[in-house]
N, C-alpha and C positions, 0 to 999 in steps of 0.2 A: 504494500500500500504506500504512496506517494505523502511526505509529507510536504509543507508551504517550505522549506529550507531543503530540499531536495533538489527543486528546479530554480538555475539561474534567474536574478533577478532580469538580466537581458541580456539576450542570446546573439554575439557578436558574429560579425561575420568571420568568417576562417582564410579566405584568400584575397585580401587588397592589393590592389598595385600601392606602390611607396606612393604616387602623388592621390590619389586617397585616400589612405590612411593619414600624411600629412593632412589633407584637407578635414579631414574628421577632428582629429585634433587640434586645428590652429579652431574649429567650429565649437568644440567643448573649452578651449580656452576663451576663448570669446564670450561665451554662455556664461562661464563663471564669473568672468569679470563684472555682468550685466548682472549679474545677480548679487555680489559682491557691494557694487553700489549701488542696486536698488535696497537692499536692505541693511546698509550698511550701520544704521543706528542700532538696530535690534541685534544685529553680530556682536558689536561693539560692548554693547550693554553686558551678553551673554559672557563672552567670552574675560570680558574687567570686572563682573558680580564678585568675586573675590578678592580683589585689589583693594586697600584702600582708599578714602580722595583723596584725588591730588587737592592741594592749595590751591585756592584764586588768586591769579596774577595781581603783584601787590601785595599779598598780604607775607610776614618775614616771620621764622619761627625762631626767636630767643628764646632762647634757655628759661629758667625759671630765676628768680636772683638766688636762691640759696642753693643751687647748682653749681660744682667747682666748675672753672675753666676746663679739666684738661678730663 
C-alpha cells in the first residue's frame, strides 16, 4: 500500500539538454527571488523572532554609573 511520503513530491524530468536545464534553473532562481521580495517582511520577521532588538538609531547604550570601566 502507497503511503503520501512514498511518491515524489514532483517528478522531474530524467533527460534535459544542458540549455534546458540551465533555463529551468536561471527560471527557479528567478521565482525565488520574486518571492523573496514579495514576502520579504514576513521572512524577515520569521527568521529574526529570536534575535533580540536592535536599538533605534540615536539612541547610545552606557553602562550603568556603578558599572567598573573595564
Amino acid at each position: 500500500m502507497l503511503r503520501p511520503n512514498d511518491l515524489p513530491l514532483i517528478c522531474l524530468p530524467t533527460e534535459l539538454s544542458d540549455e534546458t536545464a540551465a533555463t529551468l534553473i536561471e527560471f527557479l532562481h528567478e521565482l525565488t527571488a520574486a518571492l523573496e521580495q514579495h514576502y520579504f517582511a514576513q521572512l524577515r520577521r520569521y527568521y529574526h523572532h529570536d534575535r533580540p532588538s536592535e536599538p533605534e538609531l540615536g539612541t547610545s547604550h552606557l553602562s550603568e554609573p556603578d558599572d567598573p570601566p573595564f
